[in-house]
C-alpha positions in Angstrom: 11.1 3.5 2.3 10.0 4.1 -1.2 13.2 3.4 -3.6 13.5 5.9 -6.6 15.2 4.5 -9.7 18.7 4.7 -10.0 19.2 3.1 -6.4 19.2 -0.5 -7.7 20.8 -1.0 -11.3 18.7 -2.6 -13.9 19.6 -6.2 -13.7 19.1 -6.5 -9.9 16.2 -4.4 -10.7 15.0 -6.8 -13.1 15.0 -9.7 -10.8 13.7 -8.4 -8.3 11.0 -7.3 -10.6 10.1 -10.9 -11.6 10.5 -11.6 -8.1 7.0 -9.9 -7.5 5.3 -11.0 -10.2 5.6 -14.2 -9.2 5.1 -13.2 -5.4 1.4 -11.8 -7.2 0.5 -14.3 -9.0 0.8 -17.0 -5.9 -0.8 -14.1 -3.7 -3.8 -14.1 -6.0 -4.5 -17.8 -5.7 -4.1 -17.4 -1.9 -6.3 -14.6 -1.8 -8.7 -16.5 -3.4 -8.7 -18.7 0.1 -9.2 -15.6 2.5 -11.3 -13.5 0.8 -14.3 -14.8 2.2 -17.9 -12.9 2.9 -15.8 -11.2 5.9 -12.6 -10.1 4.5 -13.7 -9.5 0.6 -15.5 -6.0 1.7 -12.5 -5.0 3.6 -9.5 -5.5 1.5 -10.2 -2.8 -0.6 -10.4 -0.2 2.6 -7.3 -1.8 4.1 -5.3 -0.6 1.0 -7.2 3.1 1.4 -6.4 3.1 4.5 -2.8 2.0 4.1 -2.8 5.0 1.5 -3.7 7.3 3.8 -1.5 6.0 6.9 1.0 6.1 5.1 1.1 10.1 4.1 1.7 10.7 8.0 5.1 10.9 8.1 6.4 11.1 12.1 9.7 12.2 13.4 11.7 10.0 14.5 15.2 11.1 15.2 17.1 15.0 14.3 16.3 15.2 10.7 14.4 12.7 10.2 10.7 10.8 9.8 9.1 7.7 9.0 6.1 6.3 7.8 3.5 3.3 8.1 4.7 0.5 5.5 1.4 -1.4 6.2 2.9 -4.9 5.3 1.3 -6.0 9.3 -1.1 -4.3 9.2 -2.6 -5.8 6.3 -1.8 -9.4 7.2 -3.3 -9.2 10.4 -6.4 -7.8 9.1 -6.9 -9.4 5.8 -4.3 -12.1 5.7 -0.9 -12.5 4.4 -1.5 -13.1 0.4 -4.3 -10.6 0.8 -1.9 -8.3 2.9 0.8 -8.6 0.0 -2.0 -7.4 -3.0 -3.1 -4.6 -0.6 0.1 -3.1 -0.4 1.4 -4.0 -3.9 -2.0 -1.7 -4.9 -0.7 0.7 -2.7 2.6 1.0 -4.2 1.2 0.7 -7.8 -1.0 3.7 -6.9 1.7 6.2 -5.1 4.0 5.3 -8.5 2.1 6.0 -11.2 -0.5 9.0 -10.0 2.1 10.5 -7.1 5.6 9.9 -8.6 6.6 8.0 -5.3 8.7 5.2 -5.5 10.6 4.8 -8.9 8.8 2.7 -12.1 11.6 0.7 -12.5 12.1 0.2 -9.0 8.5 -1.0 -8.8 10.1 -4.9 -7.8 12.0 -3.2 -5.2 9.6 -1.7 -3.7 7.0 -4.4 -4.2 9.9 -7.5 -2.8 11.2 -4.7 0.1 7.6 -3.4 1.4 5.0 -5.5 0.9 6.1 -9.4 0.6 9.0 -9.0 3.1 6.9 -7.1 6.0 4.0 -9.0 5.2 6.2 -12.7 5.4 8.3 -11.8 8.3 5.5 -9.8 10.4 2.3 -12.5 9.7 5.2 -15.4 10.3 6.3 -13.8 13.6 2.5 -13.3 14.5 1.3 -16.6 14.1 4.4 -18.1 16.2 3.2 -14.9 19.4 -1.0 -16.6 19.2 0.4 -19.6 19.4 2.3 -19.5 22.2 0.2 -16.4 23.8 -3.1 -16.5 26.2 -5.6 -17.4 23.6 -7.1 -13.4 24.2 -7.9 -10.2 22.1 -5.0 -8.3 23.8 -2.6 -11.4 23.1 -4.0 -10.7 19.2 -3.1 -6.9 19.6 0.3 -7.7 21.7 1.5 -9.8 18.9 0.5 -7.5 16.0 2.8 -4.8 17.3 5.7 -7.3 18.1 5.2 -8.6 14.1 4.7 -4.8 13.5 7.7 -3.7 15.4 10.2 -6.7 13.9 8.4 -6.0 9.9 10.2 -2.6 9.6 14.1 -3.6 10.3 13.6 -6.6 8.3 12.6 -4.3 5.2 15.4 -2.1 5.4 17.6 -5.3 6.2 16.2 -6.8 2.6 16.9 -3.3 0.7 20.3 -3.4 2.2 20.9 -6.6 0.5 19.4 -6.0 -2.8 21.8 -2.5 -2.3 24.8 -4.6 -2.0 23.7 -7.2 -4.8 22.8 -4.0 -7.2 23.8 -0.6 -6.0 25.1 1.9 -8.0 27.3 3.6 -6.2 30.6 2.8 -4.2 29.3 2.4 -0.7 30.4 0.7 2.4 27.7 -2.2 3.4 28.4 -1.9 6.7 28.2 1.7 6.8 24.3 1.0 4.9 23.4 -1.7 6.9 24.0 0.0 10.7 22.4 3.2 9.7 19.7 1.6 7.8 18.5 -0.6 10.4 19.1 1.7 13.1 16.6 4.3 11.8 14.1 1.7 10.7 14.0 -0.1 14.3 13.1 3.7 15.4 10.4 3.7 12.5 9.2 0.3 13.4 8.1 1.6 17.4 5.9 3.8 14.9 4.7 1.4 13.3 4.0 -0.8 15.6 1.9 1.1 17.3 -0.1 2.5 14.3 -0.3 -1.2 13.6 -1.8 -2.3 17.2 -4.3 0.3 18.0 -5.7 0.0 14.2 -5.9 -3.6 15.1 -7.3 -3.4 18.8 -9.9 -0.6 17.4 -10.9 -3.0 14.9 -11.1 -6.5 17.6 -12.9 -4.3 19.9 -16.1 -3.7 18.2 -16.1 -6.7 15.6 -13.7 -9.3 16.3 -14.9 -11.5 13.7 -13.5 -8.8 10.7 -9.7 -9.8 12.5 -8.4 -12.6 10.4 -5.3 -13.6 12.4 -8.1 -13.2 16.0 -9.7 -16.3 14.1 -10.1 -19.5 15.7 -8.7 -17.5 18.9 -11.8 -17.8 21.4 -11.2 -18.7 24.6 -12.8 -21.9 26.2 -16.3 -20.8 28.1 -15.8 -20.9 32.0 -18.1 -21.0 34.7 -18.2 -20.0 38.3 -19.1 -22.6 40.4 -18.2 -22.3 44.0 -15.9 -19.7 43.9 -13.9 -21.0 41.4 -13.6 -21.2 37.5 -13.9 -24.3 35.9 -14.8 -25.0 32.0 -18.5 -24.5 30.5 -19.7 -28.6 29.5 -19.1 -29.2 26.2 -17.1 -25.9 25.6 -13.9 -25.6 22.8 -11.1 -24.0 22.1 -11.3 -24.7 18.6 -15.6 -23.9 18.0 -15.8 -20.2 16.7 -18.0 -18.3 18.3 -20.8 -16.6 15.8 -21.2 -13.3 15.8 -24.6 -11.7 16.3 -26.9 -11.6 13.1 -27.0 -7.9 13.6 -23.1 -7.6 13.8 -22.4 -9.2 10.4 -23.3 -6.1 8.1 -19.7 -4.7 7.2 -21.5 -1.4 6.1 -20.8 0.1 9.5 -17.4 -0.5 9.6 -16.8 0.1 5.7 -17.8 3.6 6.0 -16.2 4.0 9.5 -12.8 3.1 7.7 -13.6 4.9 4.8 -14.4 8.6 6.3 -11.5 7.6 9.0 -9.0 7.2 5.7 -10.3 10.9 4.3 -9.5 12.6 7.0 -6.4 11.4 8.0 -5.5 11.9 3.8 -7.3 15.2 3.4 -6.9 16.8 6.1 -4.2 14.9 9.1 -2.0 14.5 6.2 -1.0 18.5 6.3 1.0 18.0 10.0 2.9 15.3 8.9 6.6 15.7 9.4 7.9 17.3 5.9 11.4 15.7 7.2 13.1 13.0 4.3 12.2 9.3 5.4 14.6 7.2 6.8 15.6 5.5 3.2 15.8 8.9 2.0 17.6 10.6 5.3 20.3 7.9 5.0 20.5 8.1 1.0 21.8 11.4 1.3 24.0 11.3 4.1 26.0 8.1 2.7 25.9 8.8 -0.8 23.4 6.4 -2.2 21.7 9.0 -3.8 24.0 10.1 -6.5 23.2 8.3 -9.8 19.3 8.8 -8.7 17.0 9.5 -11.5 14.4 12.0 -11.8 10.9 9.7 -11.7 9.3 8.9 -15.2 6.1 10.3 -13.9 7.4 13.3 -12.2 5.0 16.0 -14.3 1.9 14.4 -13.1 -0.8 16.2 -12.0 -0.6 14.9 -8.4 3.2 14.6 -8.1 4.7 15.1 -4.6 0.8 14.4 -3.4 -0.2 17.9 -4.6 -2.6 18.4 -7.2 -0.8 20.8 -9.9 -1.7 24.8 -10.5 -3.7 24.6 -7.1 -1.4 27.1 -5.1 -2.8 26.7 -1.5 -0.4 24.0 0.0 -3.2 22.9 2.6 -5.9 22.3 -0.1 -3.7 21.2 -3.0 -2.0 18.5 -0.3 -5.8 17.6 1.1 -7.5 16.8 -2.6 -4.0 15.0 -3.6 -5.1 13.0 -0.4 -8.6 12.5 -0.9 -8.0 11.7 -4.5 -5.3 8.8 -3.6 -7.8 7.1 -1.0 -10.8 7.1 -3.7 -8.5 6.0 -6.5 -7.5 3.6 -4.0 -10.7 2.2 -2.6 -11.8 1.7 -6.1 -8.9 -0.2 -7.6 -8.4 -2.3 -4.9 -12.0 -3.3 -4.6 -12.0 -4.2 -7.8 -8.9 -6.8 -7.6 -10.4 -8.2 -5.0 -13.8 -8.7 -6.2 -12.5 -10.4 -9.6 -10.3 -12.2 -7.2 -13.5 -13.1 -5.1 -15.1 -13.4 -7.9 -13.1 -16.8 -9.6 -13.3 -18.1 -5.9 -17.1 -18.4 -6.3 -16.8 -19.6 -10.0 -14.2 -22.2 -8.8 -16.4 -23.2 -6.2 -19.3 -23.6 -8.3 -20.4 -27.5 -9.1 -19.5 -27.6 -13.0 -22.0 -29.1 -15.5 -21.7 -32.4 -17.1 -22.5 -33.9 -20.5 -23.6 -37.5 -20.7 -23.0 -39.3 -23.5 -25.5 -41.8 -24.7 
């Protein structure tokens, strides 16, 4: 659902544009909150891994494909101002080094893919663990409902920031029925991509899940036949993992190898079909005053790495490229981010004044 320029004109553009700057700015002080010893090594690997995801473009329909928008996905995993930075990385990375998504369309993309799925899907989420069995499969239940509900809501948000600010003469009915129709189709995609990431993840180390926090289940004991609750046992006590469970290493390089394969070398049987943004573009019209991108001679445009003929290597290094770039920048946002959390925290000195 990456927007080129000339989709939006410039003043919606614009606001839209400020829009997520401010939307960054307040995720960064959240982040600051939920990027604790768990999460901080992860973040970065989410956004890799939302990279790579999101080069395996399914079918979904005659014509047409879709792909992970990762706005869940990162929520769920991270948590939601955390989840909005992944993505915005994400985006910010396909833009400049891939020519995907338009420059001045960067707010678009930013407001439509990563605040919107991320607000609607962790909202949604936390109302299903509420009201669910307090279980891991209620955790991995909810996260493809949020999953499933992120996708239409995205195409629902470009929709209005198309009839705000779109430049050409089309009907908003005619944009919104085929928009969200394809999209729900997407979001059964997603959704699933979103829940089995998740379950994987709750199934060896639980504690890594920041929306499965605080989710234990009260301890219960059999006693004649019949289950009854552990003395002293809550709902509310967190349950510590193992000493030897806590190293993230494991998992970091689990992710990490899992996101260069899928980039390098799953990437090549993606569907080469047009998205659903795209698919309905042209078939309505909304493509006609698009503009070629501003980065469109880069090296890895169209994630191929120029003058390298072979489609299957050039395609497999653009991937491999993306995730490292990736990993790197997005480690590095969050470890300055993490980083003024533990100065903020620190006890400040004093002068005493005789």
């Amino acid at each position: 659902m990456h927007v080129p320029d000339g989709f939006i004109n410039a003043p919606t553009s614009a606001v839209t544009g400020v829009v997520a700057a401010g939307a960054i700015a307040v995720s960064l002080r959240g982040a600051r909150r939920e990027l604790d010893e768990r999460t901080a090594p992860l973040a970065g690997l989410v956004a890799a891994f939302t990279f790579a995801v999101q080069m395996l473009n399914f079918p979904v329909a005659a014509g047409t494909s879709g792909h992970l928008l990762g706005g869940a996905l990162a929520a769920i995993l991270v948590g939601p101002y955390t989840g909005v930075l992944c993505v915005s990385v994400v985006l910010l990375m396909q833009g400049i080094l891939f020519a995907d998504g338009g420059l001045t369309a960067l707010g678009v993309n930013i407001t439509d893919m990563a605040i919107v799925t991320t607000v609607v899907a962790y909202a949604l989420f936390r109302g299903l663990v509420k009201v669910l069995p307090r279980t891991r499969r209620s955790v991995t239940v909810a996260s493809f409902v949020a999953a499933l509900v992120s996708v239409p809501a995205a195409a629902l948000a470009f929709t209005l920031l198309y009839w705000i600010g779109g430049t050409t003469d089309v009907s908003i009915g005619k944009v919104a029925t085929a928009m969200i129709g394809v999209h729900v189709l997407i979001g059964i995609g997603e959704a699933a991509i979103t829940a089995l990431t998740v379950g994987a993840v709750i199934a060896v180390r639980p504690d890594l899940v920041y929306g499965a926090r605080g989710l234990q289940q009260r301890l219960k004991l059999r006693v004649n036949g019949e289950l009854v609750d552990a003395p002293g046992g809550s709902d509310t006590e967190p349950t510590p993992a193992p000493v030897a469970a806590r190293s993230h290493r494991k998992v970091w390089i689990t992710g990490l190898v899992a996101s260069l394969i899928l980039a390098g070398f799953v990437s090549f049987y993606a569907s080469a079909n047009p998205d659903g943004l795209e698919k309905v573009a042209s078939d309505k019209g909304i493509d006609e005053k698009a503009k070629e991108h501003a980065n469109a001679d880069s090296p890895l445009a169209d994630y191929g790495v120029k003058d390298i003929t072979n489609a299957r290597v050039s395609g497999g290094l653009a991937g491999v490229i993306g995730v490292g770039v990736t990993v790197v920048a997005g480690s590095a946002v969050f470890w300055a981010v993490r980083r003024r959390r533990t100065d903020d925290a620190s006890p400040t000195s004093t002068e005493t004044t005789v």
